[in-house]
C-alpha positions in Angstrom: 77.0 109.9 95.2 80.4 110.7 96.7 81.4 107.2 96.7 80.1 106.2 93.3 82.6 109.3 92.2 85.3 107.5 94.4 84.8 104.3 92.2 84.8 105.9 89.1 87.8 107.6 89.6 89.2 104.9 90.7 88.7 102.3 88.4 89.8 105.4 85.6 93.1 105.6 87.6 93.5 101.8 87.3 93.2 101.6 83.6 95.4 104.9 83.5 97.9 103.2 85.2 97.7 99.7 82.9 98.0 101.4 79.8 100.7 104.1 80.6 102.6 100.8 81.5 101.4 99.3 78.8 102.3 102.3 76.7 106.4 102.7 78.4 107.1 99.1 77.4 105.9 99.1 73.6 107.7 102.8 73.7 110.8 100.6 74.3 110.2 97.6 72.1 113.1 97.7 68.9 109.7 97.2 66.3 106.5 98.3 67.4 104.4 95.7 65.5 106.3 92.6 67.3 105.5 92.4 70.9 107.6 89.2 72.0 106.7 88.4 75.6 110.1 88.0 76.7 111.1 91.2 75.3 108.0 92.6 77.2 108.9 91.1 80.4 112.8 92.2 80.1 111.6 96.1 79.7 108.6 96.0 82.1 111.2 94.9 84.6 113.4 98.3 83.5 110.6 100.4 83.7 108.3 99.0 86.5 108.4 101.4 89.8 111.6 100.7 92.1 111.3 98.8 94.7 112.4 99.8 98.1 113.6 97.4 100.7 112.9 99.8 103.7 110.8 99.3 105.9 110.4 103.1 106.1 107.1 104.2 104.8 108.1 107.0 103.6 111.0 106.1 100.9 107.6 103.8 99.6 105.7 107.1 99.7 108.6 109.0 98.0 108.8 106.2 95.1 104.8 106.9 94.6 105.3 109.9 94.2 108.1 109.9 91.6 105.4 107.6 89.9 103.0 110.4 90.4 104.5 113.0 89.2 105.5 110.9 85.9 101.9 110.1 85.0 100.7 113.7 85.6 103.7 114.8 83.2 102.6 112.5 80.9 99.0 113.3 80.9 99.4 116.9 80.8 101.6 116.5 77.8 98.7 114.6 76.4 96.7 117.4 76.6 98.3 119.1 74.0 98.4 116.5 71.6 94.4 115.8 71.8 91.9 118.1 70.0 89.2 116.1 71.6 87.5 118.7 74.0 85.9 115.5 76.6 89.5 113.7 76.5 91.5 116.9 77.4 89.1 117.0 80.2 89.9 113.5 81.5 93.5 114.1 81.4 93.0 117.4 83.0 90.9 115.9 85.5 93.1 113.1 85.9 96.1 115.2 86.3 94.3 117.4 88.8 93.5 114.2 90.5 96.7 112.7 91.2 98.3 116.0 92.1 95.5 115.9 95.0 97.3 112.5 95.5 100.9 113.4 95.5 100.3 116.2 97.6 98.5 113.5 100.6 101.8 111.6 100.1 104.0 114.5 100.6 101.8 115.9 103.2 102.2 112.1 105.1 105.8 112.4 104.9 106.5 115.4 105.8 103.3 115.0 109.1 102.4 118.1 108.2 98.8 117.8 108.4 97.3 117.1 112.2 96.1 113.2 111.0 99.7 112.3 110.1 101.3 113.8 113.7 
């Protein structure tokens, strides 16, 4: 039961995650209603997470969680915009979610919980 849960979740965190992108780069386009792909490509670059050269773990851990705390923003402002009663749950849940995930993260970089020591 747990695990189907698990799956669930995460396959809702995957689409999330595609269409928020999806979302940041038509946010960009000049006209909406044209979608060139080169235009696409030039602002998915500009808005895609940053990547980190370090081998440190923990500036990748630190990006994620800038990520993070950008979706759970934008999800909680969703909330307000929806009347929907079941999708202000899913972005409530979701939020709530990836707060739980954020806080792992900083909890890993910090080794402040006994399995990250």
């Amino acid at each position: 039961m747990i695990d189907d849960a698990f799956i669930i979740v995460r396959r809702s965190l995957r689409n999330l995650s595609i269409n928020f992108e999806s979302r940041r780069i038509r946010a960009a386009l000049p006209h909406k209603s044209v979608f060139h792909p080169s235009a696409a490509q030039s602002i998915r670059e500009t808005f895609m997470m940053e990547t980190i050269t370090s081998k440190d773990p923990r500036a990748h851990t630190a990006n994620i969680r800038g990520e993070f705390r950008e979706l759970i923003q934008h999800l909680r402002d969703d909330i307000e915009k929806v009347e929907e009663p079941k999708a202000r749950a899913l972005f409530e849940t979701a939020a709530e979610v990836l707060s739980g995930l954020e806080t792992a993260f900083k909890h890993y970089e910090d080794k402040s919980e006994p399995a990250w020591k």
